[in-house]
C-alpha positions as CSV (number, residue, x, y, z in Angstrom):
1,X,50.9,119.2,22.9
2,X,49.4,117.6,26.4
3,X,46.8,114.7,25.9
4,X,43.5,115.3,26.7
5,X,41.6,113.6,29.5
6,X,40.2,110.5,28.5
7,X,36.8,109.1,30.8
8,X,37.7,105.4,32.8
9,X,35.9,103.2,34.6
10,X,36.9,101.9,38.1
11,X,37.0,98.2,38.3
12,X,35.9,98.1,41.4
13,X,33.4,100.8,41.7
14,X,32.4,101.5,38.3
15,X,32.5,104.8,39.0
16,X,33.5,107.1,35.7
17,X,36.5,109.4,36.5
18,X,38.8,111.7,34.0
19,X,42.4,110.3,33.3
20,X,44.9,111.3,30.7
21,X,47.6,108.4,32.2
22,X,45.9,105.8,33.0
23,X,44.4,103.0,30.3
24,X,40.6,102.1,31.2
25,X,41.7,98.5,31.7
26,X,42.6,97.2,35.6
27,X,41.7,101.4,36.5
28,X,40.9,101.5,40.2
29,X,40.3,105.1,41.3
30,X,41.6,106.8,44.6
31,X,38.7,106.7,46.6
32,X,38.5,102.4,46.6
33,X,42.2,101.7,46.8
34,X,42.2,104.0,50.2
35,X,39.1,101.5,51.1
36,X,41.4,98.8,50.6
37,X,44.4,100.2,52.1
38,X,42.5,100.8,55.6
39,X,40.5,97.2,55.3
40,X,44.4,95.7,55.1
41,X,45.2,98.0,58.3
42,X,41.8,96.8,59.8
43,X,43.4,93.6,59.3
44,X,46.7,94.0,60.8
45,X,44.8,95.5,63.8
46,X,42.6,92.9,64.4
47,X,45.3,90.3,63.9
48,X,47.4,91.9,66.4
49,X,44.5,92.0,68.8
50,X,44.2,88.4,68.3
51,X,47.9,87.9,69.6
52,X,47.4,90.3,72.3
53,X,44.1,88.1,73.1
54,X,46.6,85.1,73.4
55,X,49.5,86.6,74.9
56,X,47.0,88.3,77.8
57,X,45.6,84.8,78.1
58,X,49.1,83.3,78.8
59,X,50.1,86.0,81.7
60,X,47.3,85.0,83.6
61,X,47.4,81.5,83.2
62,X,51.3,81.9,84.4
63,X,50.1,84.3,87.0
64,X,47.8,82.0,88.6
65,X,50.3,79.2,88.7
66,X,52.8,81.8,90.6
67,X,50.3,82.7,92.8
68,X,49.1,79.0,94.1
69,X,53.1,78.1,94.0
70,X,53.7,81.4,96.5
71,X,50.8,80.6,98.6
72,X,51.9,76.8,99.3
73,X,49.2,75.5,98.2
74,X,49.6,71.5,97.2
75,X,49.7,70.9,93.5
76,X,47.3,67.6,93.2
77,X,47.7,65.1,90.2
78,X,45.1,62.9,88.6
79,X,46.4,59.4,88.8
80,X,44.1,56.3,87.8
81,X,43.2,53.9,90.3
82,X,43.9,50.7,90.1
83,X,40.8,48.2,89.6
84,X,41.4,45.3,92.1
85,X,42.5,41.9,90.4
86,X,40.0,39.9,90.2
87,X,40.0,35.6,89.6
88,X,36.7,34.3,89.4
89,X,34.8,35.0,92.2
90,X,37.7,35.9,94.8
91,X,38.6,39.5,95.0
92,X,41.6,40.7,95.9
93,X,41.5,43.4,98.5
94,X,44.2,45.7,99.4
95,X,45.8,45.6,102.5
96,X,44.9,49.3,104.2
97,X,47.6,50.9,106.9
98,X,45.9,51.7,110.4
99,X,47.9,54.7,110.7
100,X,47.1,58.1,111.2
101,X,46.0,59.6,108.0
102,X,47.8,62.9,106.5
103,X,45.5,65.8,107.1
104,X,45.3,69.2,105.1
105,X,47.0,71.9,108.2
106,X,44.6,74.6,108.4
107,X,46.2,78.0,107.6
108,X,46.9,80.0,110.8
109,X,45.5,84.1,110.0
110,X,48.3,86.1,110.6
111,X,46.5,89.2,110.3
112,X,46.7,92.3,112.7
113,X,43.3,92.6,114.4
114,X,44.6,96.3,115.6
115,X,45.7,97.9,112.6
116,X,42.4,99.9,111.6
117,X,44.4,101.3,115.0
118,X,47.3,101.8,112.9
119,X,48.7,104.4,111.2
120,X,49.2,102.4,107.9
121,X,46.4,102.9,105.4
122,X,44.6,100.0,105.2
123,X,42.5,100.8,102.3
124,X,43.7,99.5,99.0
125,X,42.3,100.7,95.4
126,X,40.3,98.9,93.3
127,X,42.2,96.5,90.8
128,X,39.1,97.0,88.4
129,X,38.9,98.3,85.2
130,X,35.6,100.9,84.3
131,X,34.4,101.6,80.7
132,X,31.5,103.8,80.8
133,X,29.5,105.7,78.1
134,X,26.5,105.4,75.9
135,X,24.6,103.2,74.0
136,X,27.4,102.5,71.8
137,X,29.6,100.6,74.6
138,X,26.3,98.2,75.2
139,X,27.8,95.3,73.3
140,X,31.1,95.6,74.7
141,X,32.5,92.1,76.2
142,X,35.9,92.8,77.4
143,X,37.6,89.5,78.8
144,X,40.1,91.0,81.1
145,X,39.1,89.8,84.5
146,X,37.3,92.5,86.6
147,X,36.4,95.0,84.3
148,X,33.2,97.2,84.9
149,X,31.1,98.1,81.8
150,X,28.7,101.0,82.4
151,X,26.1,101.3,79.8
152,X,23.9,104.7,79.7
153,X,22.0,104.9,76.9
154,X,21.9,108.3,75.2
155,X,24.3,110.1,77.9
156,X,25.8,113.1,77.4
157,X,28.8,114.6,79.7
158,X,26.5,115.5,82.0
159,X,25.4,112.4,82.5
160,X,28.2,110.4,82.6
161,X,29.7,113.2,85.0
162,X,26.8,112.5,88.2
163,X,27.4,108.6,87.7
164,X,31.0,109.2,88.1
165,X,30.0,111.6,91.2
166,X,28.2,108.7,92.7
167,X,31.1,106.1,92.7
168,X,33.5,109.4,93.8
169,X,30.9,109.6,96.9
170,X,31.4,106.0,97.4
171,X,35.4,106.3,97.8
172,X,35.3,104.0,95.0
173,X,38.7,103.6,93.1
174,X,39.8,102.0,89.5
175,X,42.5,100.7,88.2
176,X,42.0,102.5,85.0
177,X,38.8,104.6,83.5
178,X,37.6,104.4,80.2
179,X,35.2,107.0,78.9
180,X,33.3,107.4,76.2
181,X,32.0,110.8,75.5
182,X,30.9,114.0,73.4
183,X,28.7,111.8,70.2
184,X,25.5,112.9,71.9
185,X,26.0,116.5,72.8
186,X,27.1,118.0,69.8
187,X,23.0,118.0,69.1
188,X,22.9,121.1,71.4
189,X,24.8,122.9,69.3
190,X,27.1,124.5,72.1
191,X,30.8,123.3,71.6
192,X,32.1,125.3,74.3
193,X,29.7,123.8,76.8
194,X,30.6,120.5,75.9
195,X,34.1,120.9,75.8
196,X,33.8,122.0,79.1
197,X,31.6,119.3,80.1
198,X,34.1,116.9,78.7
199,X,37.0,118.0,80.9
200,X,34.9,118.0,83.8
201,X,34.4,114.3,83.3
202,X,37.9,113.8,82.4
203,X,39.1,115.9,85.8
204,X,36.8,114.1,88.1
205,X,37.9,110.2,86.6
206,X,41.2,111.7,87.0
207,X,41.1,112.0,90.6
208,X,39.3,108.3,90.9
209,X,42.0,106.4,89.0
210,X,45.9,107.0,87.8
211,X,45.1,106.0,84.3
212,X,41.8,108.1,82.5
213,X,41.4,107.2,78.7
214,X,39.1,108.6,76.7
215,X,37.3,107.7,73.4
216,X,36.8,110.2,71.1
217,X,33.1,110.4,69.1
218,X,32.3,108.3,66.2
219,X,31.7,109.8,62.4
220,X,28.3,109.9,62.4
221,X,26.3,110.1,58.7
222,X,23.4,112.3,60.1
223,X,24.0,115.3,57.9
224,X,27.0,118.0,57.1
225,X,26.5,120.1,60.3
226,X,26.4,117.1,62.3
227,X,29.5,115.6,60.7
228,X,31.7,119.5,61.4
229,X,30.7,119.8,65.0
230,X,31.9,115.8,65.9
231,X,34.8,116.7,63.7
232,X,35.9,119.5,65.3
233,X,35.3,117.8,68.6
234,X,37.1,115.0,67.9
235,X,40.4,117.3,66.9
236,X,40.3,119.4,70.2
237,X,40.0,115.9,72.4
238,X,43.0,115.0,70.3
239,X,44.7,118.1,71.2
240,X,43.5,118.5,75.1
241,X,43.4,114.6,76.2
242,X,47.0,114.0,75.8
243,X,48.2,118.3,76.8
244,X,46.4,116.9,80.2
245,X,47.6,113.2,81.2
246,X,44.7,111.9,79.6
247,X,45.1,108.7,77.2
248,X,42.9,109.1,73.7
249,X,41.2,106.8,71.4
250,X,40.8,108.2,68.1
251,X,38.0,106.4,66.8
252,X,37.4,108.6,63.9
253,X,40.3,107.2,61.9
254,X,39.1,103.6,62.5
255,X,36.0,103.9,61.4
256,X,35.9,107.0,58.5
257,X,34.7,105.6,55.4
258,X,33.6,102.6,57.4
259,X,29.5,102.5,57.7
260,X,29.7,99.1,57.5
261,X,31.4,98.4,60.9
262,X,28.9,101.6,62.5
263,X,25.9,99.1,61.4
264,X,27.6,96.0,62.9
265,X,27.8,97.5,66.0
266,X,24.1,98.1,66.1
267,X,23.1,95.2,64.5
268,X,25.8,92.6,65.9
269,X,25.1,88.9,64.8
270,X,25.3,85.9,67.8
271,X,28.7,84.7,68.2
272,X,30.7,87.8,66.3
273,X,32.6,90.1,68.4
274,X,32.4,93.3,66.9
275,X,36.1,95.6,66.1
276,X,34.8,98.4,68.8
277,X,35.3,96.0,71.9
278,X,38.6,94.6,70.1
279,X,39.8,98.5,70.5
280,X,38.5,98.6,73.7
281,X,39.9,95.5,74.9
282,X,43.0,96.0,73.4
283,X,43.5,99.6,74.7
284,X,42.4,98.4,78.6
285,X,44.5,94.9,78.2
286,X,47.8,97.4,76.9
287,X,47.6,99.6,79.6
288,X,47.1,96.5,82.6
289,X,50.5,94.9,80.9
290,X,52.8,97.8,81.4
């Protein structure tokens, strides 16, 4: 005859649940050892960022000292002088050459004052990175050198789509675009429209840089019908972004079951840097080292 279910505590939440295997002592239910199974994962990640933060830092210090070794620029050493000797009150001065003193050559410009004549192009694109979205990228601090964050507070697609129009206008050119998009149009409650509005955006970064990425919504706690539509948005970005050359950040895993991280991006305390620009930063630096 099967044992009958048997009520436990969790140890962790105290929350009751039915059991017929487990004993009621050291019980953790489902729901917390996933919590701590994605807080280790958390970890990982954010240790791995660290490395990356390191590793980044290291190309570019080994960059610049290619570049000034390529350019012939003169590498210059600190050396202590020498205080003069001194014996009582004589001073012993240093005997000083009157020859010619070694000057600095001035670089010649050996640059082609006819090519805009030319047939070669002699535009270049941008070596700059662009992140641009809502409120939610306003305490983004990426340290990669010339990277361009674009803050619009309460954008939707639309939005986001005539800024990008302007810099298209302006012949500008990125490196690399990074878009975050969709969390504030699912309140009009037309998925087709915004889908649509989303791959215009995508279509029109795609023609300003080689490499578009684009960051899917955030779970949002603002009721069930909320939570569907940004759900079922967050699949079909999945699906399209990478069906169309387009790179995707699927912040939904990241921060599901996570509130707690939501809130400390709103509410970021001085001196912590909060795990959304890690993602970011990690996502912009990946892409600039391949």
């Amino acid at each position: 005859m099967a044992s009958s279910p048997f009520l436990v505590t969790c140890s962790t939440c105290h929350m009751h649940s039915l059991s017929i295997s487990v004993g009621s002592e050291g019980f953790t239910c489902d729901k917390c050892r996933e919590i701590v199974r994605l807080t280790e994962k958390i970890s990982e990640l954010e240790t791995r960022i660290q490395t990356l933060i390191e590793d980044g830092k290291n190309v570019r210090a080994l960059d610049s000292a290619l570049d000034a070794s390529s350019s012939g620029s003169p590498v210059h050493c600190l050396v202590p002088v020498t205080s003069p000797l001194q014996q009582g009150n004589w001073v012993t001065v240093r005997r000083h050459s009157r020859g010619s003193k070694h000057r600095s050559s001035v670089p010649i410009r050996t640059s082609n004052r006819f090519s805009p004549l030319s047939d070669a192009p002699s535009e270049k694109p941008d070596e700059s990175a662009l992140v641009i979205g809502d409120s939610i990228v306003r305490n983004v601090k990426i340290e990669t050198p010339a990277t361009i964050v674009q803050c619009l507070p309460g954008a939707r697609a639309p939005d986001i789509l005539a800024n990008l129009k302007v810099l298209a206008n302006a012949k500008r050119k990125f490196s690399k675009i990074v878009i975050l998009v969709g969390t504030n149009d699912v309140g009009l409650r037309q998925s087709e429209i915004t889908k649509n509005n989303v791959k215009e955006v995508c279509e029109l970064a795609s023609t300003m840089s080689d490499t578009v990425i684009c960051s899917g919504p955030l779970p949002a706690y603002r009721g069930d019908e909320i939570h569907s539509r940004l759900s079922s948005l967050n699949g079909w970005m999945s699906k399209w972004c990478p069906q169309n050359n387009i790179g995707f950040i699927d912040n939904w895993t990241s921060f599901w079951g996570r509130p707690d991280l939501l809130i400390e991006m709103v509410f970021i305390p001085p001196g912590v840097v909060p795990l959304f620009s890690l993602v970011i930063w990690h996502i912009v630096l990946e892409f600039a080292l391949d």
